[in-house]
PAPA-155151 format. One line per 5 residues: their letters; for each residue x, y, z of N, C-alpha, C. Coordinates in steps of 0.1 Angstrom, whole numbers, padded with zeros to 4 digits, always signed. Last residue first. Example, Ala and Ser with C-alpha at 12.3 -4.5 7.8 and 13.67 -1.06 7.14 Angstrom:
BEGIN
SA) +0128/-0022/+0071/+0137/-0011/+0071/+0129/+0000/+0079; +0132/-0057/+0078/+0123/-0045/+0078/+0132/-0033/+0078
# end
This chain:
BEGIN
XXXXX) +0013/-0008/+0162/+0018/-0013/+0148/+0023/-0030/+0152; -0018/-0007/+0174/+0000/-0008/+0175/+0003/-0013/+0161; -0040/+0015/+0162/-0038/+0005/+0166/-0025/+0004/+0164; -0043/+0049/+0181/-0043/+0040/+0169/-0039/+0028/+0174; -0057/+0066/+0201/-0060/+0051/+0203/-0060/+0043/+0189
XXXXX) -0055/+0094/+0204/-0047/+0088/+0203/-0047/+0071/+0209; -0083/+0105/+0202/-0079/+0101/+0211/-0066/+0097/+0213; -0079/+0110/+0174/-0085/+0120/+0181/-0081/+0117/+0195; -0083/+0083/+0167/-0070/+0095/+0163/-0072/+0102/+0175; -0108/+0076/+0172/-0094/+0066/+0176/-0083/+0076/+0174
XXXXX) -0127/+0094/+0155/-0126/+0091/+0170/-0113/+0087/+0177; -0120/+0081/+0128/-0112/+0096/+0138/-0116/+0098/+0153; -0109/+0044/+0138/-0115/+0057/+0136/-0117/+0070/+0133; -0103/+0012/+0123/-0093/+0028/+0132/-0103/+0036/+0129; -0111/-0003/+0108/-0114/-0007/+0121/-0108/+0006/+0132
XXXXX) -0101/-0001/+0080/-0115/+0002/+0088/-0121/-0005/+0103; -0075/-0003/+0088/-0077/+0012/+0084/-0096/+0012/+0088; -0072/-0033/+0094/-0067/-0017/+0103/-0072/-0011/+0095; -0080/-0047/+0075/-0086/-0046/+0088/-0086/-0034/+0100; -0073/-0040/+0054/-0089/-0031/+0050/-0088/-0035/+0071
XXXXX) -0046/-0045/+0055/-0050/-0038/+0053/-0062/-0030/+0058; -0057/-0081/+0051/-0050/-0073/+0059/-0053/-0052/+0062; -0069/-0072/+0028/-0075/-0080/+0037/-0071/-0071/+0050; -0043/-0068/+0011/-0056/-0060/+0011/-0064/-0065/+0022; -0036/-0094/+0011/-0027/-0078/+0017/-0036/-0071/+0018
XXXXX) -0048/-0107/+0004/-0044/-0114/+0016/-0039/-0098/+0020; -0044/-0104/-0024/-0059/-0104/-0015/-0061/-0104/-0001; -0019/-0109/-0028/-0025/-0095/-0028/-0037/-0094/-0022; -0023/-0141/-0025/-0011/-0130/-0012/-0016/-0115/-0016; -0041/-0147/-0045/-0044/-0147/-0028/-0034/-0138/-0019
XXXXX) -0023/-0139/-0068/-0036/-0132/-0064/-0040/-0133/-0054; -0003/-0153/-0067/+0001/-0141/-0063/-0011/-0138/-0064; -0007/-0185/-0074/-0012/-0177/-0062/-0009/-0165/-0057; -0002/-0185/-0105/-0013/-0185/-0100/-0020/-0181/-0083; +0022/-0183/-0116/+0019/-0169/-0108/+0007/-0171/-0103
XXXXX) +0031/-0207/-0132/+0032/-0206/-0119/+0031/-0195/-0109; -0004/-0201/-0148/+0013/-0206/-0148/+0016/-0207/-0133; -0017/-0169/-0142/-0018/-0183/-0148/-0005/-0190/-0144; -0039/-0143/-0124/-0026/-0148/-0135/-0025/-0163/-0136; -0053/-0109/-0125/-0055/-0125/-0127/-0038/-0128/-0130
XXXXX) -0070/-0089/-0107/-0061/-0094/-0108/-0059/-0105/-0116; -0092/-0077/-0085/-0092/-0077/-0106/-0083/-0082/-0109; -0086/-0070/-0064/-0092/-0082/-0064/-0099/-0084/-0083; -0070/-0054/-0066/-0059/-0067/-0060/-0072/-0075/-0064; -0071/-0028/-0085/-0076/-0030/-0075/-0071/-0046/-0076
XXXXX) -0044/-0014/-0111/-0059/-0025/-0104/-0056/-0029/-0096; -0017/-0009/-0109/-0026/+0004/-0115/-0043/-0006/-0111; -0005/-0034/-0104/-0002/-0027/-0116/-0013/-0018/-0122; -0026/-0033/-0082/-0014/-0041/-0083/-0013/-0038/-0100; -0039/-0021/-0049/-0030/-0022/-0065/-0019/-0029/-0071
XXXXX) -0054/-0015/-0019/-0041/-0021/-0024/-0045/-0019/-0040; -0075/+0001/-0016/-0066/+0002/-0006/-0053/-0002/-0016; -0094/+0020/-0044/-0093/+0010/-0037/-0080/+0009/-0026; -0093/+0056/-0039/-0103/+0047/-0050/-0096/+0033/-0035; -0088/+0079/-0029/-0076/+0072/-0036/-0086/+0065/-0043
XXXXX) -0108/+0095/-0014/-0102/+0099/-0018/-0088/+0092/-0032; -0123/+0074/-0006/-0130/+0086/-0010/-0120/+0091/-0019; -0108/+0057/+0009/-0114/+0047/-0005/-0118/+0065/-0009; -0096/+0070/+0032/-0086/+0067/+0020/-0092/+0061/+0006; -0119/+0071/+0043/-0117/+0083/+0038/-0103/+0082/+0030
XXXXX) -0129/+0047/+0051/-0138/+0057/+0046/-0133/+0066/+0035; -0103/+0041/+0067/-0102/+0032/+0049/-0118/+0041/+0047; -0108/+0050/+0093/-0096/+0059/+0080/-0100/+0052/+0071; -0142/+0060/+0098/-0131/+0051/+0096/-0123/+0057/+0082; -0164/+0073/+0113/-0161/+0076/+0101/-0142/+0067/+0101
XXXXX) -0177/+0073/+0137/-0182/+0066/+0126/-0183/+0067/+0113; -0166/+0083/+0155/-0166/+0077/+0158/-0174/+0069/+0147; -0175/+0116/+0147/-0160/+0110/+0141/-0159/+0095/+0145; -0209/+0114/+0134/-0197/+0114/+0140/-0188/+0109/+0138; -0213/+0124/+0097/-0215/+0114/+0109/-0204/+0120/+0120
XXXXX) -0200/+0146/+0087/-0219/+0146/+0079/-0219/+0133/+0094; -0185/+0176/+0097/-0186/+0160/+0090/-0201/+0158/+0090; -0181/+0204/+0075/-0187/+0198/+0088/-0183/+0190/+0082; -0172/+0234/+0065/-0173/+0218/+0060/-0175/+0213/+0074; -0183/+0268/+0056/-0173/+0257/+0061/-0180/+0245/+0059
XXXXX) -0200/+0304/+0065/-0194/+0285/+0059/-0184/+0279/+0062; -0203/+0327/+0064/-0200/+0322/+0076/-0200/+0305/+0073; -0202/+0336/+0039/-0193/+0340/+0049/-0193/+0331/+0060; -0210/+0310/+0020/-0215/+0319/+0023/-0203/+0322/+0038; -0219/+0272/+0024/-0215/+0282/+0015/-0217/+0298/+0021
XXXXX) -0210/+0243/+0037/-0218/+0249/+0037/-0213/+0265/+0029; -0211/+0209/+0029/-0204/+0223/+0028/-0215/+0232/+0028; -0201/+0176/+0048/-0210/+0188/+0041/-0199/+0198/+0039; -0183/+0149/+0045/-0182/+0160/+0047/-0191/+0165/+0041; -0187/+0125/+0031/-0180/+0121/+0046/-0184/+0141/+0050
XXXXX) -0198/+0118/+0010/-0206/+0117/+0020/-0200/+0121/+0032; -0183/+0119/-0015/-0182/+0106/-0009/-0191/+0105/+0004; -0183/+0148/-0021/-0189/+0138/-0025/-0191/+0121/-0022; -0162/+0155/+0000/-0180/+0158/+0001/-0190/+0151/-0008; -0141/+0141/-0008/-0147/+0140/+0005/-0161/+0145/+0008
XXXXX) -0138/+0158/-0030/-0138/+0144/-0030/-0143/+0137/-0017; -0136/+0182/-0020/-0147/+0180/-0030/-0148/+0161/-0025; -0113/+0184/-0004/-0127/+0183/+0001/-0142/+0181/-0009; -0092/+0178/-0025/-0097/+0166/-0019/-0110/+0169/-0011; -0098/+0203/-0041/-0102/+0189/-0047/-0107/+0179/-0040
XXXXX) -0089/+0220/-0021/-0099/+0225/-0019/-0105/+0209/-0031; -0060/+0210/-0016/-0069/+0208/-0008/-0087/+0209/-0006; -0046/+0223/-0039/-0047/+0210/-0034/-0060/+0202/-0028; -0052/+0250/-0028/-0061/+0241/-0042/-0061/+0231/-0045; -0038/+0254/-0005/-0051/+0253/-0006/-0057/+0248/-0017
XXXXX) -0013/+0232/+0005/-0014/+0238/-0004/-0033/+0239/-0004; -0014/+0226/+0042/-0017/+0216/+0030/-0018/+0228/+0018; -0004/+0226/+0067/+0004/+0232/+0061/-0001/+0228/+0045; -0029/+0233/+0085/-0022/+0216/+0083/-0010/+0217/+0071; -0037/+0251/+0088/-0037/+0245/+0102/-0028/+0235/+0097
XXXXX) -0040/+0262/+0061/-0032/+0269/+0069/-0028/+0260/+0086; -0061/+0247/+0053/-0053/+0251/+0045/-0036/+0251/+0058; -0079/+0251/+0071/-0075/+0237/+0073/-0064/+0238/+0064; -0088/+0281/+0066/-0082/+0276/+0077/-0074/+0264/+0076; -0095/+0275/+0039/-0082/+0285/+0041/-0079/+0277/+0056
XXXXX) -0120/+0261/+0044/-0111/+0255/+0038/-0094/+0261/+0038; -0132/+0266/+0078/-0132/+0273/+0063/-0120/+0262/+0054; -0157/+0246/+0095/-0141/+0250/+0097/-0139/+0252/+0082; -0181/+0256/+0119/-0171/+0249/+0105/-0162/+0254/+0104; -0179/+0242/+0154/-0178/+0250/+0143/-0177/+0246/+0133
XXXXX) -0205/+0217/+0170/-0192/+0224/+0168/-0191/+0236/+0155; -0223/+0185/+0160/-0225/+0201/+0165/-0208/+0203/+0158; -0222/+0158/+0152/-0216/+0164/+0170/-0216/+0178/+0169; -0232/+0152/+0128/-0218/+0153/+0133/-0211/+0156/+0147; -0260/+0150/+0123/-0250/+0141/+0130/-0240/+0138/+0133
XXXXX) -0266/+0174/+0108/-0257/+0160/+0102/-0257/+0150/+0111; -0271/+0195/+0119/-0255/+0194/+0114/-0251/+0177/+0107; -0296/+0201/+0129/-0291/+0205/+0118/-0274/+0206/+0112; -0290/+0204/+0165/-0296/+0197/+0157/-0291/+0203/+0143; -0261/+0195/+0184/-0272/+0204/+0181/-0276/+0201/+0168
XXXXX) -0237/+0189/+0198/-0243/+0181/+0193/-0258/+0178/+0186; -0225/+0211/+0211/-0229/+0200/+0218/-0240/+0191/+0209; -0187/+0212/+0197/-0203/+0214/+0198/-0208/+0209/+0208; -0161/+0203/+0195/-0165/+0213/+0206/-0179/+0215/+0206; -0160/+0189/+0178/-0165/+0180/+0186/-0163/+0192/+0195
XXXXX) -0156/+0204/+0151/-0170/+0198/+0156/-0168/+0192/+0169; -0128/+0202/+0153/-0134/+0215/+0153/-0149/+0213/+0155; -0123/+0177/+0152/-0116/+0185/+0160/-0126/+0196/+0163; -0129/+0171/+0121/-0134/+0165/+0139/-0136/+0171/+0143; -0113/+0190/+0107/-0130/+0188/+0108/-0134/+0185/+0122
XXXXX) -0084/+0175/+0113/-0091/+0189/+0118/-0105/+0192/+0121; -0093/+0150/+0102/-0091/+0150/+0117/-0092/+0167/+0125; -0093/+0160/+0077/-0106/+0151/+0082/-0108/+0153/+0096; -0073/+0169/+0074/-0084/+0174/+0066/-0093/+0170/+0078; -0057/+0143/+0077/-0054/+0153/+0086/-0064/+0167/+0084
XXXXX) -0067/+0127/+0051/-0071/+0122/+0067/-0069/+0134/+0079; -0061/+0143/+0030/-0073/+0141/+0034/-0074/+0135/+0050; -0030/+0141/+0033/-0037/+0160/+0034/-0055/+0154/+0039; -0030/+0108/+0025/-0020/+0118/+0041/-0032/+0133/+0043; -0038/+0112/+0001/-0042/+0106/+0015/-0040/+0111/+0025
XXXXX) -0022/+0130/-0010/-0037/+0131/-0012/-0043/+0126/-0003; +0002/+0117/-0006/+0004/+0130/-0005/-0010/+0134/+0003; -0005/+0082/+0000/+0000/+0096/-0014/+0000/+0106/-0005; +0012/+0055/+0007/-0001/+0068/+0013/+0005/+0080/+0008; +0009/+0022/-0008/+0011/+0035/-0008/+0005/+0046/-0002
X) +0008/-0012/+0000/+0000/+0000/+0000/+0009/+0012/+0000
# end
């Protein structure tokens, strides 16, 4: 597995959002996100050293994937649409990257081979597996807390 640039800016994107919602109290018309403030895209820009136009794609990609609202107008910003307790890092690395693992540019479970390569498709399936356990089983809740799983 590789963690692009795009991944890395989205999860720490993501974990700011949290951050900044879980001072709410969890007040109605937010989604289900736990209340809190929005947080501008300049800000998250600037909190997380991330180039803004960079940044301003990956929250597209994240709003379209459901993980983040937007709201528009001076006083706007991006909320999360669920709590952070129910937003897992493989949520927001599939939003952003497409599948976990790859294997010459395809997803591990499109794979084929013949001859005696016939079981490198279980060991990439096997990686991905692997993989999908930690990232959707870690939360931003679990960040947030500092309760990643041990390496």
């Amino acid at each position: 597995m590789y963690i692009s640039a795009r991944a890395d800016y989205a999860l720490r994107a993501m974990l700011a959002v949290a951050a900044a919602g879980s001072t709410g109290d969890g007040g109605a018309g937010d989604g289900g996100a736990g209340g809190g403030e929005l947080v501008k895209a300049a800000s998250l820009a600037d909190s997380q050293d991330i180039p803004l136009s960079f940044l301003q794609g990956i929250l597209l990609d994240l709003r379209r994937a459901g993980l983040l609202h937007s709201h528009r107008g001076t006083e706007g910003g991006y909320a999360l649409t669920r709590p952070p307790a129910e937003i897992s890092v493989g949520d927001v690395l599939r939003a952003v990257g497409g599948a976990l693992t790859s294997v010459r540019g395809m997803p591990a479970d499109r794979t084929g081979y013949h001859g005696v390569a016939t079981g490198l498709r279980d060991v990439w399936l096997a990686v991905d597996g692997a993989i999908a356990l930690v990232v959707d089983r870690t939360t931003l809740a679990d960040l947030l807390a500092d309760r990643a799983p041990a390496p």
